[in-house]
Jmol script that loads the backbone (N, CA, C; Angstrom):
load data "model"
ATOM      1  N   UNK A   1       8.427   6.139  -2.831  1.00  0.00           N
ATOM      2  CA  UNK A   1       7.321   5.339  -3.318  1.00  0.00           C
ATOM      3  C   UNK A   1       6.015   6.127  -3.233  1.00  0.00           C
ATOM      4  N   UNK A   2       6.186   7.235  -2.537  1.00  0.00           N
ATOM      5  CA  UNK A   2       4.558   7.732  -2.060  1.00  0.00           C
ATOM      6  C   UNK A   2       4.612   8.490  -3.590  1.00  0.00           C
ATOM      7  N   UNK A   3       5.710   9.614  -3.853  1.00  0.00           N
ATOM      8  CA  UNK A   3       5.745  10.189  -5.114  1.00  0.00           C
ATOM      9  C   UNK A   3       5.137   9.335  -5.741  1.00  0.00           C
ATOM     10  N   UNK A   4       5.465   7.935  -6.313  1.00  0.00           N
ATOM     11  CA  UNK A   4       4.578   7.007  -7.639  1.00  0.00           C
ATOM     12  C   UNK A   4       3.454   6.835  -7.328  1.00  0.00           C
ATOM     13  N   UNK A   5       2.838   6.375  -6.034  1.00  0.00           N
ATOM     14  CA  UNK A   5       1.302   6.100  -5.515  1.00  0.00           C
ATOM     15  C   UNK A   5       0.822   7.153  -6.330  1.00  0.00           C
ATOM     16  N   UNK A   6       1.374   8.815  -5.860  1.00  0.00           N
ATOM     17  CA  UNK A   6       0.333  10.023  -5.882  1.00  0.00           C
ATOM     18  C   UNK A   6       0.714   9.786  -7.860  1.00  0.00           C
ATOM     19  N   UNK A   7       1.223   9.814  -8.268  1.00  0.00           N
ATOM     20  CA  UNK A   7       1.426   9.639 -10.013  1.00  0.00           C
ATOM     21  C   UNK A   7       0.165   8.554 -10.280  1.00  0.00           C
ATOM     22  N   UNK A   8      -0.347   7.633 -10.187  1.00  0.00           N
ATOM     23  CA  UNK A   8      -1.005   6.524 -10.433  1.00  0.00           C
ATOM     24  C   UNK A   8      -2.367   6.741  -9.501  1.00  0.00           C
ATOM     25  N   UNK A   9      -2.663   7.594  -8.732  1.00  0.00           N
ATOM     26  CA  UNK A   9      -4.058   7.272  -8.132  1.00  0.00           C
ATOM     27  C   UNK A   9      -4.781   8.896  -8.502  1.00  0.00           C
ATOM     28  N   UNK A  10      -6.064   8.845  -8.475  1.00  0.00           N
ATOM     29  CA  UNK A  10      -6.488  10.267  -8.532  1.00  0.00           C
ATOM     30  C   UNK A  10      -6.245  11.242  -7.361  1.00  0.00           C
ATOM     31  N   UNK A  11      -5.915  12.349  -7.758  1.00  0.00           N
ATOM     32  CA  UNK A  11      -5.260  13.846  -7.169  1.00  0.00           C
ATOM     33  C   UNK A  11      -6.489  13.395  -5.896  1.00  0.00           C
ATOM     34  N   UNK A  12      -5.701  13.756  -4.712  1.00  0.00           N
ATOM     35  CA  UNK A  12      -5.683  13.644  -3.250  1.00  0.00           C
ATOM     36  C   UNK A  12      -7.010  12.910  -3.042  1.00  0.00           C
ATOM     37  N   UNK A  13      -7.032  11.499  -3.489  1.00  0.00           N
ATOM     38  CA  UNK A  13      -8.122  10.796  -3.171  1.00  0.00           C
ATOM     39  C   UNK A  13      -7.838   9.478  -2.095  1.00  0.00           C
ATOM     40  N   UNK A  14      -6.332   9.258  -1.859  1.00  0.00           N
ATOM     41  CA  UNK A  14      -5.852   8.385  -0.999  1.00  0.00           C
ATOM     42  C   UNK A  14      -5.146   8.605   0.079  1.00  0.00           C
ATOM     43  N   UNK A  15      -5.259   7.763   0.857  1.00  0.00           N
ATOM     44  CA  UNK A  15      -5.085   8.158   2.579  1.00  0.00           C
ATOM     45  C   UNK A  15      -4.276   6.846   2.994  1.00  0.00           C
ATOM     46  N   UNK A  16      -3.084   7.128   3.411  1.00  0.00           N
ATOM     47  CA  UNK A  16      -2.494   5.764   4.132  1.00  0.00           C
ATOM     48  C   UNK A  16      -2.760   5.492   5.564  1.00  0.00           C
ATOM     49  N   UNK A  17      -3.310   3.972   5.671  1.00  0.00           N
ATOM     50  CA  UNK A  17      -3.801   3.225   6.595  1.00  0.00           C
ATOM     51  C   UNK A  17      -2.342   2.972   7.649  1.00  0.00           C
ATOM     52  N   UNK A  18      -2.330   3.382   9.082  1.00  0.00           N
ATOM     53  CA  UNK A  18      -1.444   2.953  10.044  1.00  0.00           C
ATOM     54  C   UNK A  18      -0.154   3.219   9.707  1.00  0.00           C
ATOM     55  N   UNK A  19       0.208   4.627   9.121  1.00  0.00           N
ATOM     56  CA  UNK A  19       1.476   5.232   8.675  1.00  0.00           C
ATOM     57  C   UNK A  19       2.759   4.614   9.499  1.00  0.00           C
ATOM     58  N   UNK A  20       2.104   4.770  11.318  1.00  0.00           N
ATOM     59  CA  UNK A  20       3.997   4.846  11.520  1.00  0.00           C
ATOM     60  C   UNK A  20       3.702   3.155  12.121  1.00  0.00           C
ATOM     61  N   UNK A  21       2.854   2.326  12.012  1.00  0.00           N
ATOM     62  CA  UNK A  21       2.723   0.680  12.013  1.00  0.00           C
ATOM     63  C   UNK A  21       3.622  -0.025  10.478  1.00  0.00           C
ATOM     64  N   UNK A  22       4.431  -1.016  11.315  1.00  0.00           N
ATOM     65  CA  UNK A  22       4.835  -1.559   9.962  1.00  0.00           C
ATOM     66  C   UNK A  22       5.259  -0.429   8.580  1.00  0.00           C
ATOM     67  N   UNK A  23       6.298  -0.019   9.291  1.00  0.00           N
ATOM     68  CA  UNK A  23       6.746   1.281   8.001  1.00  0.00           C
ATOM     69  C   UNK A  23       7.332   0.702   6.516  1.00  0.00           C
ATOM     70  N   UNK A  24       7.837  -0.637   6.398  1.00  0.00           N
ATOM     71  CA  UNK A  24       7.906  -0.841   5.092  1.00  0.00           C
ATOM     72  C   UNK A  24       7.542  -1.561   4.415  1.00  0.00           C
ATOM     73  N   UNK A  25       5.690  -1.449   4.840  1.00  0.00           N
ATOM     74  CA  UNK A  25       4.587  -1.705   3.801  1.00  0.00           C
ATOM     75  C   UNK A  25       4.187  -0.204   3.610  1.00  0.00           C
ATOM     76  N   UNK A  26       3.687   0.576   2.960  1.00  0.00           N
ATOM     77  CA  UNK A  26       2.025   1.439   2.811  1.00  0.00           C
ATOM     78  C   UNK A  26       0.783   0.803   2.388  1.00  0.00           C
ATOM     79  N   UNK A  27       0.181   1.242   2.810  1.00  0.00           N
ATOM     80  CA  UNK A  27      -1.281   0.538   2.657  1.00  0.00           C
ATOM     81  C   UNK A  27      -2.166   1.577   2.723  1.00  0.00           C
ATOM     82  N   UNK A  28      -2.971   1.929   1.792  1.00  0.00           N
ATOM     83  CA  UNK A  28      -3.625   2.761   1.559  1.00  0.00           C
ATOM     84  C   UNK A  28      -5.017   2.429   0.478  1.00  0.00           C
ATOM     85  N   UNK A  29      -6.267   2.864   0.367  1.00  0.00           N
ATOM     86  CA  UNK A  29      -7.527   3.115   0.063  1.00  0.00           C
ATOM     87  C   UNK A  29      -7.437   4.269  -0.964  1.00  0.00           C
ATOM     88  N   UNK A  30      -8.092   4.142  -2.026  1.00  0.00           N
ATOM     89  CA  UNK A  30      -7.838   5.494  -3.174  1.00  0.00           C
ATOM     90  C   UNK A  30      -8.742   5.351  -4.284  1.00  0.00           C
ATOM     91  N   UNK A  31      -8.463   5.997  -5.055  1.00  0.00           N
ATOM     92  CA  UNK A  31      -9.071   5.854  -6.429  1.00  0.00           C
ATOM     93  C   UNK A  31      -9.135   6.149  -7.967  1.00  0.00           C
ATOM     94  N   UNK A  32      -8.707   5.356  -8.650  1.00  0.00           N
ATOM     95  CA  UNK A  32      -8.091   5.490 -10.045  1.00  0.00           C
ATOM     96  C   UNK A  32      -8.859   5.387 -11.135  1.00  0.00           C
ATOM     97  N   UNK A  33      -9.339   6.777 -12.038  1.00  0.00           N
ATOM     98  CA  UNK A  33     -10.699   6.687 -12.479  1.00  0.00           C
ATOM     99  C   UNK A  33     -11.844   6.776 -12.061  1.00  0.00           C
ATOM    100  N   UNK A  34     -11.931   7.028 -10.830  1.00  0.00           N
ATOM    101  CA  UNK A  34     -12.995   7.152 -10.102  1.00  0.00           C
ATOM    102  C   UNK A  34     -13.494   5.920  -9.571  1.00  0.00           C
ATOM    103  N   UNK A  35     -12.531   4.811  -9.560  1.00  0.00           N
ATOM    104  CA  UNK A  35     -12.833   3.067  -9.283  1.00  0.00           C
ATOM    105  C   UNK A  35     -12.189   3.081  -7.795  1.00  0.00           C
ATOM    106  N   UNK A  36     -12.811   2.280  -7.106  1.00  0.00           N
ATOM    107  CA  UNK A  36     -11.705   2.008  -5.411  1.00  0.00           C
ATOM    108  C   UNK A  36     -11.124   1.230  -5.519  1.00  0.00           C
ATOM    109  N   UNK A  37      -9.787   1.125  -5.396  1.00  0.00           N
ATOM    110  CA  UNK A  37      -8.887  -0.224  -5.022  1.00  0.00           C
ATOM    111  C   UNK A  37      -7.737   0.282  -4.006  1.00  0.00           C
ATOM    112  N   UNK A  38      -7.330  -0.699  -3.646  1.00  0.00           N
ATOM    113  CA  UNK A  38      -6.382  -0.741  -2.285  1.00  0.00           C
ATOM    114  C   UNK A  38      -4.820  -0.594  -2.802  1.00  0.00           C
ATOM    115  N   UNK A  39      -4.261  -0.030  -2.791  1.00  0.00           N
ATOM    116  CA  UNK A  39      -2.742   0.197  -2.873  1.00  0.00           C
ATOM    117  C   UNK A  39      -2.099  -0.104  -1.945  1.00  0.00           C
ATOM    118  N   UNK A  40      -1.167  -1.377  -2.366  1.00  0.00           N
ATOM    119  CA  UNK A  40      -0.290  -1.996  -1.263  1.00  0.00           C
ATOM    120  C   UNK A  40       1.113  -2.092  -1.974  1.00  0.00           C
ATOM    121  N   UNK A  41       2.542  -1.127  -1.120  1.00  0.00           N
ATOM    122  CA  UNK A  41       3.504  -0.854  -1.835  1.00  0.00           C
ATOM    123  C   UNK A  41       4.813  -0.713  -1.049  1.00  0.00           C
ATOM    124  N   UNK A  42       5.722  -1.751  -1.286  1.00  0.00           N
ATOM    125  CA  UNK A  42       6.776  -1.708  -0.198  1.00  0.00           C
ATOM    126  C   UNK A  42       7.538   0.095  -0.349  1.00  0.00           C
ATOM    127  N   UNK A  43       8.278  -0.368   1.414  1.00  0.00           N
ATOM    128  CA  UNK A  43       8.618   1.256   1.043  1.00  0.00           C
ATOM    129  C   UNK A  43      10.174   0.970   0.911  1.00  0.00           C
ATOM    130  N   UNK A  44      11.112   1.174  -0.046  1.00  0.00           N
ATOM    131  CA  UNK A  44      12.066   0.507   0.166  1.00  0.00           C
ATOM    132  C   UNK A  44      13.356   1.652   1.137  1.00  0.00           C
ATOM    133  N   UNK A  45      12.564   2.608   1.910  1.00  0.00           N
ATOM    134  CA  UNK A  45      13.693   3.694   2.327  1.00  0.00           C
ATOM    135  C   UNK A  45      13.577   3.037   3.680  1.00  0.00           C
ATOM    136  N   UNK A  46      12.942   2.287   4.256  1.00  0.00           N
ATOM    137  CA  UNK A  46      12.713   1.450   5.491  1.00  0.00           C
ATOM    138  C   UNK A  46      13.040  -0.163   5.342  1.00  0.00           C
ATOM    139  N   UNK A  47      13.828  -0.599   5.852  1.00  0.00           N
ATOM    140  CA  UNK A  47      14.642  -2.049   6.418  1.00  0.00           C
ATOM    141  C   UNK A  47      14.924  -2.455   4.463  1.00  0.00           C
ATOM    142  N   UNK A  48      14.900  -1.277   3.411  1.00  0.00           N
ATOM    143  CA  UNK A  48      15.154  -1.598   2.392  1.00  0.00           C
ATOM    144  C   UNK A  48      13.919  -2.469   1.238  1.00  0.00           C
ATOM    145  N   UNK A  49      12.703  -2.515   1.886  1.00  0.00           N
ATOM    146  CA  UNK A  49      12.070  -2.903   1.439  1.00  0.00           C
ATOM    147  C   UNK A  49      11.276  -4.406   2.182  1.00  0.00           C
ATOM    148  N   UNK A  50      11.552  -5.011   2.818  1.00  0.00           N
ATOM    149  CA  UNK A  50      11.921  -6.122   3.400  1.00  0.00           C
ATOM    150  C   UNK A  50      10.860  -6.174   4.144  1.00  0.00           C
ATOM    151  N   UNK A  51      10.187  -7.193   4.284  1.00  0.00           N
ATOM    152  CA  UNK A  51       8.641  -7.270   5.311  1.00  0.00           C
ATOM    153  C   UNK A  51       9.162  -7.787   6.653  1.00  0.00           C
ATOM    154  N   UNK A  52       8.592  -7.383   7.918  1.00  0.00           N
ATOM    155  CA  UNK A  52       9.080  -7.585   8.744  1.00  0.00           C
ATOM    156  C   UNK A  52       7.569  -7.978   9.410  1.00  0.00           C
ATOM    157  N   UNK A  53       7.578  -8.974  10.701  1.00  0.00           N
ATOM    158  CA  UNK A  53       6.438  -9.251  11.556  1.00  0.00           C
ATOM    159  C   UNK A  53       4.752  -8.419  11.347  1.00  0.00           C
ATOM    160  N   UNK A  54       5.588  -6.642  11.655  1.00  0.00           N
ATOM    161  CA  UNK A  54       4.463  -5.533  11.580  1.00  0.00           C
ATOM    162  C   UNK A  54       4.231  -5.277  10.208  1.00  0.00           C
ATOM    163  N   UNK A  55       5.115  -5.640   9.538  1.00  0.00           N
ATOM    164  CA  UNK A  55       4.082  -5.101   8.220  1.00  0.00           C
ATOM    165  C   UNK A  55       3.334  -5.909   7.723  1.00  0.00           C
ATOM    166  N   UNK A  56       3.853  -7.202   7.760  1.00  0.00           N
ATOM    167  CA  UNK A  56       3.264  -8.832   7.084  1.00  0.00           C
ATOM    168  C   UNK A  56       1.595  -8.334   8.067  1.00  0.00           C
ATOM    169  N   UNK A  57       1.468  -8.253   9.357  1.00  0.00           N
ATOM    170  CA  UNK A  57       0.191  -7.941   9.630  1.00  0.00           C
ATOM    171  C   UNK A  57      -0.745  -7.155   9.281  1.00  0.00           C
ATOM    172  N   UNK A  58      -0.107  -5.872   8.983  1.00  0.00           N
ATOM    173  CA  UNK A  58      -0.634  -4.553   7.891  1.00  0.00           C
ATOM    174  C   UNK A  58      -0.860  -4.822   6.927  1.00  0.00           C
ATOM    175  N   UNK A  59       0.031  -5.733   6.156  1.00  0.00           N
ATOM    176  CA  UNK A  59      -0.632  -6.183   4.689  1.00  0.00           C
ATOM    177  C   UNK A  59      -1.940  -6.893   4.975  1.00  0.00           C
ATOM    178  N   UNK A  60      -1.888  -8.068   5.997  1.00  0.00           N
ATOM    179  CA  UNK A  60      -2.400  -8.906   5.918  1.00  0.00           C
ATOM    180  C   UNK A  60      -4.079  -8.487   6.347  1.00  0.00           C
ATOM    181  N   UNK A  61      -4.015  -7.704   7.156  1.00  0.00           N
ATOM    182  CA  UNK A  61      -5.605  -6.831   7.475  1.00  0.00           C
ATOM    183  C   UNK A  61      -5.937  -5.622   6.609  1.00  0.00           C
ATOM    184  N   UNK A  62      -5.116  -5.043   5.693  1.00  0.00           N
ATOM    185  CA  UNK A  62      -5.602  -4.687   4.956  1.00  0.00           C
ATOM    186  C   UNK A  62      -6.357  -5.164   3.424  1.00  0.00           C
ATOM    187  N   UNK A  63      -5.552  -5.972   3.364  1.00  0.00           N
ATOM    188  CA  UNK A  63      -5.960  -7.257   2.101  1.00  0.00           C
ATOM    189  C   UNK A  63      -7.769  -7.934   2.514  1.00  0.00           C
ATOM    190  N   UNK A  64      -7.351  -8.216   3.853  1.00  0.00           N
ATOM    191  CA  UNK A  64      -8.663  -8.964   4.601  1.00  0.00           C
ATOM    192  C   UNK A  64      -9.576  -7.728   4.267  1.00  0.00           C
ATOM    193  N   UNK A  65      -9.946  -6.087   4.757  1.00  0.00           N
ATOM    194  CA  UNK A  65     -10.595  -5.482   4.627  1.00  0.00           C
ATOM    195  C   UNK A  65     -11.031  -5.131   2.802  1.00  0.00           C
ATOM    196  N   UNK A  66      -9.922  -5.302   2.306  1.00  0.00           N
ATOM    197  CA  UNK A  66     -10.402  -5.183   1.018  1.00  0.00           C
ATOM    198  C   UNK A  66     -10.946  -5.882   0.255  1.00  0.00           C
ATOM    199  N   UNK A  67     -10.869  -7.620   0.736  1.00  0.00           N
ATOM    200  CA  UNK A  67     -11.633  -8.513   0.439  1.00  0.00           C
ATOM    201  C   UNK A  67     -12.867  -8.384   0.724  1.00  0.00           C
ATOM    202  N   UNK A  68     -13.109  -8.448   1.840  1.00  0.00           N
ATOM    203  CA  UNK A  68     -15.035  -7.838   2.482  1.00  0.00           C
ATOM    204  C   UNK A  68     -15.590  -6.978   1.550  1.00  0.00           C
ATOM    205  N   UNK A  69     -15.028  -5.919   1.021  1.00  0.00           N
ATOM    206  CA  UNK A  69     -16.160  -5.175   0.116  1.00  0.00           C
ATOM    207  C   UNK A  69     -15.587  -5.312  -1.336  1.00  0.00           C
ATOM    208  N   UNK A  70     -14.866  -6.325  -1.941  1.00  0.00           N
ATOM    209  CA  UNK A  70     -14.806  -6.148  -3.251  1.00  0.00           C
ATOM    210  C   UNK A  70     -13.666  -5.388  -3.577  1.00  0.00           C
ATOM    211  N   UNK A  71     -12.391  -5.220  -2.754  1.00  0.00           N
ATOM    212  CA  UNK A  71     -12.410  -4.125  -3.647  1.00  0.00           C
ATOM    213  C   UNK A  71     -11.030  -4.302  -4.513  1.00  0.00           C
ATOM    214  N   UNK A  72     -10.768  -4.393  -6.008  1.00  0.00           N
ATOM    215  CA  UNK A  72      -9.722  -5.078  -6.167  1.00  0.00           C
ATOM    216  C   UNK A  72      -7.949  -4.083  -5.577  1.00  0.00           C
ATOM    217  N   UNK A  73      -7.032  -4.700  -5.644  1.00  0.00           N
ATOM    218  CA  UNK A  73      -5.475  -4.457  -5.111  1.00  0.00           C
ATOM    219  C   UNK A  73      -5.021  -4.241  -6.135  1.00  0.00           C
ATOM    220  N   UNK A  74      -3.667  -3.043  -6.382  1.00  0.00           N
ATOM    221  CA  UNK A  74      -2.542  -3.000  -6.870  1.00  0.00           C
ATOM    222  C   UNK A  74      -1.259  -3.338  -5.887  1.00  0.00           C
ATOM    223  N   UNK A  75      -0.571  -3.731  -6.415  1.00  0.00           N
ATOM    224  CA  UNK A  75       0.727  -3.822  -5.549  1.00  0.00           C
ATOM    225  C   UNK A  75       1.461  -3.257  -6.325  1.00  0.00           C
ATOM    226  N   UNK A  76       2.932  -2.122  -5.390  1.00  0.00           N
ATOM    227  CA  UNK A  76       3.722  -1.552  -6.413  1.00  0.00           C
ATOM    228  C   UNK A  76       4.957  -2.375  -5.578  1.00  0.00           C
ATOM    229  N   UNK A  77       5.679  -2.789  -6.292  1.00  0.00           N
ATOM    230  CA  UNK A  77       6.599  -3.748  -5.198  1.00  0.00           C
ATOM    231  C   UNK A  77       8.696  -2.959  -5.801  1.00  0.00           C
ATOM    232  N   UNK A  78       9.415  -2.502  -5.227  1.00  0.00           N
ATOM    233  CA  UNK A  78      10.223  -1.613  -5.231  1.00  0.00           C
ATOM    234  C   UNK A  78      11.823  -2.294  -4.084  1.00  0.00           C
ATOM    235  N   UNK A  79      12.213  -3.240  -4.848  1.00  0.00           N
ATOM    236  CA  UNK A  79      13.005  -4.025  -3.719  1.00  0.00           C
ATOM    237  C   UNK A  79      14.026  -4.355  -4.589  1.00  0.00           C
ATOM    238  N   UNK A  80      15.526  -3.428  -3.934  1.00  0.00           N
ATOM    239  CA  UNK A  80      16.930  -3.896  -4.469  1.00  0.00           C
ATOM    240  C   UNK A  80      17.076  -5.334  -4.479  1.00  0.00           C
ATOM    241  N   UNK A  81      18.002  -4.998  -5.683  1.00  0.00           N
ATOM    242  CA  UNK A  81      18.303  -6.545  -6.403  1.00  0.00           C
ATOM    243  C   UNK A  81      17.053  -7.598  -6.437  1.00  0.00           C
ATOM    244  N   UNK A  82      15.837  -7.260  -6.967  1.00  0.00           N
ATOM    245  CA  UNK A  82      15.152  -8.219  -6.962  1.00  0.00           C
ATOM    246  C   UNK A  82      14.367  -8.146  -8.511  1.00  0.00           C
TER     247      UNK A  82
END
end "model"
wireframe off; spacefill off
backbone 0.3
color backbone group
């Protein structure tokens, strides 16, 4: 999934938030066009994609921080059989 992030955001402008927290969310800050938005993207090589306690919180404070300044979300969502 990180391969597609780096395809879709501008060349080394994004940084993932709390890498080894909640490993199958990423959550990351970037910029596409030179615009900021938050990239939130299951990882499906961890529990298969599947939100667990720690990530539901990682999503959930990162969403909160991106709300405070505006800043709009993509979600890339990557989950067998769904």
């Amino acid at each position: 999934m990180r391969q597609l992030i780096g395809l879709v955001i501008d060349r080394e402008s994004g940084f993932e938030i709390q890498k080894e927290f909640g490993r199958s969310i990423i959550t990351m800050p970037a910029r596409i066009d030179g615009f900021a938005v938050g990239i939130v993207a299951t990882n499906p090589l961890i529990y298969a994609g599947a939100m667990d306690h720690t990530a539901a919180r990682k999503q959930t404070r990162f969403i909160q921080l991106c709300d405070t300044f505006h800043i709009p979300i993509i979600y890339l969502v990557d989950q067998p059989g769904s």
